[in-house]
N, C-alpha and C positions, 0 to 999 in steps of 0.2 A: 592541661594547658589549653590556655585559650588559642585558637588559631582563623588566622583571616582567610578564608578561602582565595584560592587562584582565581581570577576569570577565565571561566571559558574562552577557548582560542576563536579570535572572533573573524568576521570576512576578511579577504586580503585589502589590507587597509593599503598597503604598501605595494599598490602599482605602481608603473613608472611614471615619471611628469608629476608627483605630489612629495609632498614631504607630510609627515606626521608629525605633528607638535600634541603631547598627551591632551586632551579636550579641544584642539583647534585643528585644520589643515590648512598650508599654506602653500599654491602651487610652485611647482618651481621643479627645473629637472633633478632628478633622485642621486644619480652615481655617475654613467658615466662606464668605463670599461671594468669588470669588476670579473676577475677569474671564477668561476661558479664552484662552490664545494660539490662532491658525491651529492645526487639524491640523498634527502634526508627522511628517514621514517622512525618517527616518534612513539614510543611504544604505547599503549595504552594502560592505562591504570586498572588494578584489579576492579574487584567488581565493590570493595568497602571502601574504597577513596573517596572524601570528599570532592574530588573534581574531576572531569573528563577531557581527554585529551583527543587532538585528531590523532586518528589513526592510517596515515596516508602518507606516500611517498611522493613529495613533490620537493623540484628546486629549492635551493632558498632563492632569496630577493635580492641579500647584499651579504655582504662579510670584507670582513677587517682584521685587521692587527694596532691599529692606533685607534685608543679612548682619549674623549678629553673630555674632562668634569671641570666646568666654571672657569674653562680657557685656559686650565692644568692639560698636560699632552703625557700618557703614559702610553706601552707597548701591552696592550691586551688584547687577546683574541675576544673576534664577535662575531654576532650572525643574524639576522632578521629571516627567522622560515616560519611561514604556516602561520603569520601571524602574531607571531612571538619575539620578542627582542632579549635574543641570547647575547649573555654577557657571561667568560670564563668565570667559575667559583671562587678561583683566589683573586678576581678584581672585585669582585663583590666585597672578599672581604679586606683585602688588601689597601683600597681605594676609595673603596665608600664607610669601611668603617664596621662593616656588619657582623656576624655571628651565627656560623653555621650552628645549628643544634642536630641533637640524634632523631633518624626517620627511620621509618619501615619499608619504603617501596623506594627505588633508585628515581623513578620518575618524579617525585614531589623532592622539596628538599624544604625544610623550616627555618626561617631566618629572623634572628634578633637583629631589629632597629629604629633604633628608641620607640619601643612598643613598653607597655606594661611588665613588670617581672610577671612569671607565666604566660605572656600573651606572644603568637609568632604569626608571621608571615607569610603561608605557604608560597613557593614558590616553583613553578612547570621544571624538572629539568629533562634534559638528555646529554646525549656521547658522543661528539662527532669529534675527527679527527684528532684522537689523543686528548680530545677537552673536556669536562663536563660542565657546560650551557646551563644557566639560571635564565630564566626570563622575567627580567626585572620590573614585566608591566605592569603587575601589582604595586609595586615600590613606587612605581613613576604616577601613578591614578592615585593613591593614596595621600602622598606628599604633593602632590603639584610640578612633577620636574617638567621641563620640556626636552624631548628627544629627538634628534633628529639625525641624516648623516650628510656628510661630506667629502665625496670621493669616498675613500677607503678609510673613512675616520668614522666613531660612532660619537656624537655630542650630548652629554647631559649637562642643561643648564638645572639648577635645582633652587629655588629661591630664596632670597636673601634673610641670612642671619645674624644674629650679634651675637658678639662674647657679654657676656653680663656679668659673670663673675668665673673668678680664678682660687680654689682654695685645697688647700695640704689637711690631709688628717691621715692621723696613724691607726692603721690596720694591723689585728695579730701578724706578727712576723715580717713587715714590711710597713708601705706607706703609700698613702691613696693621693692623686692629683684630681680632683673634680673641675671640670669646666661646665659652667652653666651658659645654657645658651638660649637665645630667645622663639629659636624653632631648629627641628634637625637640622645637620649641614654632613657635607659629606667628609669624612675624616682619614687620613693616611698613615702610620705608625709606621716608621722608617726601620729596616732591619737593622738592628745593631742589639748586640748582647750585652753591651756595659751602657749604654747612653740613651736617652728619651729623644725624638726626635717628632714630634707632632704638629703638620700640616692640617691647617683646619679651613673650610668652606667657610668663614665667618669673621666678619671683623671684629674687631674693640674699640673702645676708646681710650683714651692715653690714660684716665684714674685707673681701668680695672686692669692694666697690663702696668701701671707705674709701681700698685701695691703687690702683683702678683711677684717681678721683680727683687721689689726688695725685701719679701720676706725670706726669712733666714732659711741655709741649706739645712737638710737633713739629715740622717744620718745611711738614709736610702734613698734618698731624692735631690742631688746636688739644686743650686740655684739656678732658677731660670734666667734665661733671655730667651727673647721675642724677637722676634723679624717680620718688616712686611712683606708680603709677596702676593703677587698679580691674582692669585685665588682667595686671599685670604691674610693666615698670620700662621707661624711656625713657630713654635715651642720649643728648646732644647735646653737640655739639661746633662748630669750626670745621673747615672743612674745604677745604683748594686747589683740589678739584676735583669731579665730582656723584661720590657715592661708588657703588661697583657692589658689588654679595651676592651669596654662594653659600652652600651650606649643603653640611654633609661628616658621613657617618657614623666610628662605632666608631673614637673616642669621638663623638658628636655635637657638632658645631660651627659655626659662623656666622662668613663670613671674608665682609670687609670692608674694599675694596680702595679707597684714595683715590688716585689715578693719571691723568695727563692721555690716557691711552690706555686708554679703560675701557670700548668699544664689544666687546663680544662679541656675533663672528662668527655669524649663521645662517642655512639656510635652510629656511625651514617651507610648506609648503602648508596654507595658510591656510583657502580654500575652492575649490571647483571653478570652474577657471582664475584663482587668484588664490593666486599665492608671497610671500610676505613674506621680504624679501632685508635683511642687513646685514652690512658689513665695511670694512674698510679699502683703498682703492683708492691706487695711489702716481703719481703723474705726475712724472715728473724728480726724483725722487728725493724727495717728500714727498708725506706720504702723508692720504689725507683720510677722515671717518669717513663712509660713505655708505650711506644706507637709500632702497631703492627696494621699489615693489610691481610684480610680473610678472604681466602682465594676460594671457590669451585671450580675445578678443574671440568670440570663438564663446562661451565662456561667460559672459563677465561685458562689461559694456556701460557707456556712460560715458555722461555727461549733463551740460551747464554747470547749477550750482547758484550760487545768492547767497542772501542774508540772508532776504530778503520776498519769496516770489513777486508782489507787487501794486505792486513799486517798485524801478528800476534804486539806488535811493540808498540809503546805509548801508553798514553791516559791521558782524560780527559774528565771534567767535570759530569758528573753521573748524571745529568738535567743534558747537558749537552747529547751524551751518549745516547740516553734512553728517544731524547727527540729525533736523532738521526736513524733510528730503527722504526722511531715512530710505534714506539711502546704506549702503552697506556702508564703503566708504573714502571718500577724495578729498583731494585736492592744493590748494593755493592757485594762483590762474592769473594774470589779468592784473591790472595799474597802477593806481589810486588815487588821488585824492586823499585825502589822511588828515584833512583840515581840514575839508572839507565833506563829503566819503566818498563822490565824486561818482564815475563808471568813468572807466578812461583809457583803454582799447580794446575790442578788437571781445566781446561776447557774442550768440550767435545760436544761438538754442534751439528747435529745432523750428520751422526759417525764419523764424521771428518776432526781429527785430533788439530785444534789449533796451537794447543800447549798439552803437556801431560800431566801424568802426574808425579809427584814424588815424595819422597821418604812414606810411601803406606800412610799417609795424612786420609780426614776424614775425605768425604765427596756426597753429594747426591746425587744420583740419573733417576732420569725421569721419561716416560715415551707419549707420544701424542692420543692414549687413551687414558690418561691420566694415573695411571701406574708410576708410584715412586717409591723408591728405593734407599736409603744413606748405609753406607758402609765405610771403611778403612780399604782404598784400593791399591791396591801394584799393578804394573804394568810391566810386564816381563817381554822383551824383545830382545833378539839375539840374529845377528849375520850371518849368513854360512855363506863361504868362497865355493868355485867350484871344484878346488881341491878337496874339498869338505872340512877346511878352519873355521870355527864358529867363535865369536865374539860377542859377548852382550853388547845391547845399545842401554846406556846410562838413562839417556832421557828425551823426549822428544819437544822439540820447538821449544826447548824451557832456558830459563835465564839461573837454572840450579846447576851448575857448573864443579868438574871435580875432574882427575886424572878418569880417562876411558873415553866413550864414543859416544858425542852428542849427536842427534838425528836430526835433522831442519829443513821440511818441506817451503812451498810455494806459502803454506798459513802465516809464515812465520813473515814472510813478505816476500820482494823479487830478489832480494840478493844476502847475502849474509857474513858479515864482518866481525874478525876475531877476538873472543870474549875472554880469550888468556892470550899473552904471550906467547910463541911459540908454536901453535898449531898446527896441525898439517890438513887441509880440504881435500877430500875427497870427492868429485860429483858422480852420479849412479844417474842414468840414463836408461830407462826400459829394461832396468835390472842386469845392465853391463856399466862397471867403471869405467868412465871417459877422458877423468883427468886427475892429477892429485896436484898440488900448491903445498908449498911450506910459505908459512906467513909467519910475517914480523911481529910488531907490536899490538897490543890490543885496539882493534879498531884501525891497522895499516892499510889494508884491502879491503877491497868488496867481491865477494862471490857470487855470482848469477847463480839462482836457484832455479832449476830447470822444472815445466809445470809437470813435466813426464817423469820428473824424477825426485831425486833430493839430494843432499850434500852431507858429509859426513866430516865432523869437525874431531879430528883424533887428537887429542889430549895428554902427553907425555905417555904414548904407545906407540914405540917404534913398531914393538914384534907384528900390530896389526899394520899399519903403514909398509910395512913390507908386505903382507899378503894384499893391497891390493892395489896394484900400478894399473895402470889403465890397459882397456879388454878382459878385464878379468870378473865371469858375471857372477853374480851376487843373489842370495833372496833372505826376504826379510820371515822372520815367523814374529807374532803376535799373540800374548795371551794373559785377557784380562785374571784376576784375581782378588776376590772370587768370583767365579764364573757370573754366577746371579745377577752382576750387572754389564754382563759382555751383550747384553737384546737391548738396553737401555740406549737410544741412539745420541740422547743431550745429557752430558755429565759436566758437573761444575765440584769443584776441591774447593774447601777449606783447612778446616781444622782448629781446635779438635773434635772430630763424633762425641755429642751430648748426652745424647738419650736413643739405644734402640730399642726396639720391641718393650717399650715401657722401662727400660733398666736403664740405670743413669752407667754409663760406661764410659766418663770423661777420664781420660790419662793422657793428659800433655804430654808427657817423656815415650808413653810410648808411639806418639807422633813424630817425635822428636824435636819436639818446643821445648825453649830453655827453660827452666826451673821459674827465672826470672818471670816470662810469661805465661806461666801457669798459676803465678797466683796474682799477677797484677790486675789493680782494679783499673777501670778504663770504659769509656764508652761499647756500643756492642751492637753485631747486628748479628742475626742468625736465620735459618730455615726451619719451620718444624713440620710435618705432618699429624695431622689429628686423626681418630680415632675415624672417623664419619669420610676419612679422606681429601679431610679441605688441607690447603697448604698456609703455612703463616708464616709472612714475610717481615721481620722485627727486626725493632730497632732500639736502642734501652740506652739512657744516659748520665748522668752524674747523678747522683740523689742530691736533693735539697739538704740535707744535712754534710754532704760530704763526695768522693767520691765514685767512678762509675761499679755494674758489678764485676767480681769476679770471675770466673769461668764457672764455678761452683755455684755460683750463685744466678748467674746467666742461666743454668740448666734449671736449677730449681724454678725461675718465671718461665721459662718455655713448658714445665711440666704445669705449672699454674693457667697458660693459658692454655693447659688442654692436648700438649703434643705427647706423643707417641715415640717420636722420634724427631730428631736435633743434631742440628749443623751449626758450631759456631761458623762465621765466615770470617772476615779482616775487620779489623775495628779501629777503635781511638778514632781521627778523625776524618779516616775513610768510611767510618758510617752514615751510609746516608740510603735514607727512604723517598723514593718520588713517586709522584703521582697529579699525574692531569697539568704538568707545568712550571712545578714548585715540587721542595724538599719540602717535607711534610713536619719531618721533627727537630730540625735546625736550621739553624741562620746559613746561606749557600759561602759568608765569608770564611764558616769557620772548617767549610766543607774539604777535605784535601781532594785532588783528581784520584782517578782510579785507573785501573788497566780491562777488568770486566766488572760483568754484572749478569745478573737475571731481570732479564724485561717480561713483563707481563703485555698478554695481547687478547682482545676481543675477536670474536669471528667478523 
């Protein structure tokens, strides 16, 4: 592959009182009150990279959260440090049209636009706060853009182009929309899974949008309409399937692929210990579209994340979540209720149980030396009065509900409100009962959960309701099963365990999953550990021919990508993989909310 080298990072162009227009400067004050990011220190590139980076920790200059391209206003993080004009990876590609390809070093990253097939772009990157930064100064000297900023806005103007032609051809398996154009322009592909929706940096004139028009629909590419708009023109259409863009130089052009097979292959180093993987993986002869992230544990470190840190209940969009922990990535993990959005298994966050586990379903623990573990857990707890009456505890902070004694600390939130009819509350204070409640209907009352203690929701059990009126003290015993993950201090449930110790040992029923889903196909997300110790955060979805996999077939790709060991987690359309900003392997409409997750974290 041909590739255009970076510029070296050149003097601080970008002092205050100037503005930077790419080959001009035009005085004039710069920003203005502007919050300053963390010092930033850009790593340096090995010693066989073509280009060299500063290797210094200074200020940035400016940053932002609003880009505007050709007087278009979208919400993308940015940054001006060291010389360099960061711009997030998914507005590169998301906004300008571009085309991350596979690198070797987290620092460079290679970019398709409208370059030669084989020819790329290199482009400077780094990590700062949850983003990974392209510095698009190469793109802007190359092409001619002019950049500048405005308050907390970053501006690319990029120069004027025409639509020159609009034309349909059929590709194996689908159908190509080509737009020819009289020089690049910056392009936008609207998320949508059934519809074409294309913003383009360029105008037309009324013949090549009158004929583009009224040629006939396809049978994968409904008929266009065109719109004008203040950047440009917008394209929309129907469409079979999510469309995939490339852009191709001499002549410049925007290809436009509507195809049930539109997952282009890659793999990027993302950030240090962290690969961004996608591709097509086949099990018996079909083949699935599958995106995972390749984790080192020595550099990057996981963490159970949910919605509220101050409450096991809820859900929330896994973009949302993972930004409020301020993760770099994360996965969606364990079960659900979607009706109350109460947990269905184990979360255990720095020893502190936020939810449990139950029915002996899969789990992972993991500790902060990068030791991991998956097993099949119970959590065995039991009351002793100080008469010496012992009681098991069914389950702790969990929305898994049955006749016996639910347990519900301060994780579960400040107060707790009854999930059967009938219940009787018990609160536990310093290891002496304080109070007992018989409550109404589901959700009549609210129980204050005391931080020094917890509440005990008795379940159609008088005999225990009678051993414990208030003053009567209490102690709890704890024991995990099997021991081996009782040192593990962050534990996350699934189900069901895939693969341990190399052996496929999936058995839904003995999770206790219905029949039903154990053999249903369905989208998929999973954990694996490999051999070498990395962890892999995956996510696997419909096949182009049909639908998603199996459970079966789920373990068979986690042993193809190399694991040792396998967690399915929740699927269908709670699968969802992030990273830097954006869901990585689907459209966020089709994404459902979640209750946890595993967030990924840099030092």
């Amino acid at each position: 592959m041909v590739r255009r080298p970076v510029s070296a990072p050149f003097p601080n162009r970008f002092s205050l009182g100037c503005r930077w227009l790419i080959g001009s400067w035009v005085g004039m004050g710069l920003l203005g009150a502007i919050a300053p990011l963390p010092a930033l220190a850009i790593p340096g590139n090995p010693p066989s990279a073509e280009i060299g980076l500063a290797n210094a920790a200074l200020p940035p200059v400016a940053q932002g959260q609003t880009l505007i391209i050709n007087g278009s206003q979208v919400s993308i993080p940015w940054m001006i440090a060291h010389g360099q004009i960061g711009l997030a990876d998914y507005g590169v590609t998301d906004h300008l049209g571009a085309t991350l390809l596979s690198n070797g070093h987290p620092n460079q990253q290679p970019v398709q636009w409208f370059t030669q097939p084989g020819e790329a772009v290199d482009l400077a990157a780094w990590v700062q706060g949850g983003y990974r930064f392209l510095d698009i100064t190469p793109l802007a000297e190359r092409y001619g853009w002019q950049v500048q900023t405005q308050g907390t806005a970053l501006q690319i103007t990029t120069p004027p182009a025409q639509v020159v032609g609009l034309r349909r051809t059929a590709i194996p398996g689908g159908e190509r929309l080509i737009v020819d154009l009289s020089g690049p322009a910056p392009v936008a592909l609207a998320d949508s899974v059934d519809a074409l929706t294309l913003t383009l940096g360029a105008a037309a004139n009324t013949a090549v949008l009158r004929d583009a028009i009224a040629a006939p629909a396809g049978a994968h590419l409904g008929s266009l309409t065109a719109t004008p708009v203040a950047t440009g023109i917008r394209l929309q259409a129907r469409a079979s399937h999510q469309p995939r863009l490339a852009t191709q130089a001499n002549p410049p052009k925007i290809l436009i692929d509507i195809r049930a097979d539109r997952l282009q292959p890659h793999s990027i180093a993302w950030a240090p210990g962290v690969r961004w993987q996608q591709r097509y993986v086949a099990v018996a002869g079909q083949s699935f579209p599958v995106y995972w992230l390749q984790l080192d544990p020595a550099q990057a470190s996981l963490r159970p994340i949910w919605p509220d840190p101050t409450t096991a209940v809820g859900t929330a969009p896994l973009t949302t979540t993972a930004q409020r922990w301020q993760a770099i990535a994360a996965i969606n993990a364990g079960f659900f209720n979607r009706n109350n959005q109460f947990p269905l298994g184990a979360v255990r966050a720095n020893q502190n149980w936020i939810s449990g586990p139950i029915l002996s379903r899969g789990v992972i623990g993991w500790n902060d030396q990068g030791q991991v573990r998956m097993e099949r857990l119970f959590l065995r707890q039991a009351l002793t009065t100080g008469n010496g009456q012992t009681f098991p505890i069914q389950a702790i902070n969990s929305g898994y509900v049955q006749a016996g004694i639910g347990l519900y600390t301060s994780a579960w939130g400040r107060t707790y409100q009854p999930i059967l009819d009938g219940e009787t509350v018990v609160t536990v204070i310093n290891g002496v009962v304080t109070a007992q409640q018989a409550t109404g209907a589901i959700g009549s009352s609210s129980i204050a959960i005391p931080p020094e203690g917890y509440v005990l929701a008795l379940r159609a059990y008088a005999t225990a309701a009678q051993a414990l009126p208030p003053g009567q003290p209490v102690t709890l015993e704890s024991e995990l099963l099997p021991a081996s993950l009782a040192p593990f201090p962050n534990i996350v449930g699934g189900g069901p365990l895939l693969i341990r110790d190399r052996t496929l040992v999936l058995d839904a029923r003995l999770e206790q999953f219905s029949a039903a889903f154990g053999t249903q196909a369905a989208p998929r997300s999973a954990i694996g550990l490999t051999a070498s110790g990395e962890i892999l955060l995956v996510a696997v979805h419909n096949s182009p021919l049909g639908p998603g996999p199996t459970l079966d077939q789920l373990a068979q790709i986690m042993i193809q990508l190399g694991s040792t060991d396998a967690l399915n987690l929740d699927g269908g359309s709670s699968a969802s993989l992030y990273l830097g900003g954006r869901l990585i392997n689907r459209s966020p409409r089709t994404a459902a909310r979640v209750n946890n997750a595993i967030g990924v974290f840099l030092p």
